[in-house]
C-alpha positions as CSV (number, residue, x, y, z in Angstrom):
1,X,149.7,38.6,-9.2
2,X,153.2,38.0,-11.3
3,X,152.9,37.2,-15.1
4,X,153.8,34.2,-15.0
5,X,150.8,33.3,-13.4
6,X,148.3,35.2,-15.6
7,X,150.6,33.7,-18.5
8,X,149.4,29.8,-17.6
9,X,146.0,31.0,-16.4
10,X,145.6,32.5,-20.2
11,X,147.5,30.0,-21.4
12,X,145.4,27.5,-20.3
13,X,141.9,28.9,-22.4
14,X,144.2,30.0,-25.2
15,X,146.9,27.8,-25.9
16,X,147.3,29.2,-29.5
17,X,148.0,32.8,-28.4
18,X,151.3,34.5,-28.1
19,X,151.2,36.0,-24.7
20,X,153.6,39.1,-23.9
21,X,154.3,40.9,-20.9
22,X,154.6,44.4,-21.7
23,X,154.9,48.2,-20.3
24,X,156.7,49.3,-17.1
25,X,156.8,46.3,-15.0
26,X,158.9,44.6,-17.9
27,X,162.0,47.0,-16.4
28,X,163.6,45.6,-13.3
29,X,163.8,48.1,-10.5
30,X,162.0,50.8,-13.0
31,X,159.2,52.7,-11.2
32,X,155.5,52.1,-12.1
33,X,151.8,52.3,-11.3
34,X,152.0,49.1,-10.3
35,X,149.2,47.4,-12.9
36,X,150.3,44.4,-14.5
37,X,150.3,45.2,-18.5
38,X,149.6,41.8,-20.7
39,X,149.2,41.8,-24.3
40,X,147.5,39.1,-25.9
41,X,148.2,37.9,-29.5
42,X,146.0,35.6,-31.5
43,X,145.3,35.0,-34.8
44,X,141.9,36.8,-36.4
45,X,139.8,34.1,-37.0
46,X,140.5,33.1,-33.2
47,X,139.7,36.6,-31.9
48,X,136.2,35.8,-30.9
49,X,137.1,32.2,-29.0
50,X,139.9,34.5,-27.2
51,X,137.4,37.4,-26.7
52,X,134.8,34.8,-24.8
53,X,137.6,33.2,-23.1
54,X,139.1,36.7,-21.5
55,X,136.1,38.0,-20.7
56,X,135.3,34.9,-18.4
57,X,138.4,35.2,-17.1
58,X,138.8,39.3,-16.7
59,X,136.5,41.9,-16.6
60,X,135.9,43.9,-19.7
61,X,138.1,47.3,-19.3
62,X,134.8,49.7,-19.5
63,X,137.4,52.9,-20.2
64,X,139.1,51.2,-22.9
65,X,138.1,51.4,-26.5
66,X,136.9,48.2,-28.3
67,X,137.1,46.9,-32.3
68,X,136.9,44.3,-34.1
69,X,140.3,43.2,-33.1
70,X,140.9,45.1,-29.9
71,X,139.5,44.1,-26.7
72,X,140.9,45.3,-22.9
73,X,140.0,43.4,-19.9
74,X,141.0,44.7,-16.0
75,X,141.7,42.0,-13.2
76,X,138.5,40.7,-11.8
């Protein structure tokens, strides 16, 4: 699925966050795994409302750590 669409879709739960398309994929012709890389910026206090939202949108990235500001999801 091309950012742009996981853009709205987040976009649509989260209209406050800055939303970035970032890694590999970013480079035209550029060689990669493939995976989509999407960084997802909100403001603290919002963290929890965007954690919730994510996570009904994406499953939770079980390999990936997790903090009080961190979270990584994987395409459901």
């Amino acid at each position: 699925m091309p950012f742009f669409i996981h853009q709205k879709r987040i976009s649509k739960h989260l209209p406050f966050a800055d939303i970035q398309h970032v890694g590999s994929t970013t480079i035209p012709n550029s060689l990669t795994k493939g995976d989509l890389d999407i960084q997802v910026r909100v403001p603290f206090e919002q963290f929890p409302t965007a954690v919730q939202a994510l996570e009904a949108l994406y499953e939770v990235n079980k390999g990936s750590g997790k903090t009080d500001f961190f979270r990584a999801c994987v395409k459901g």
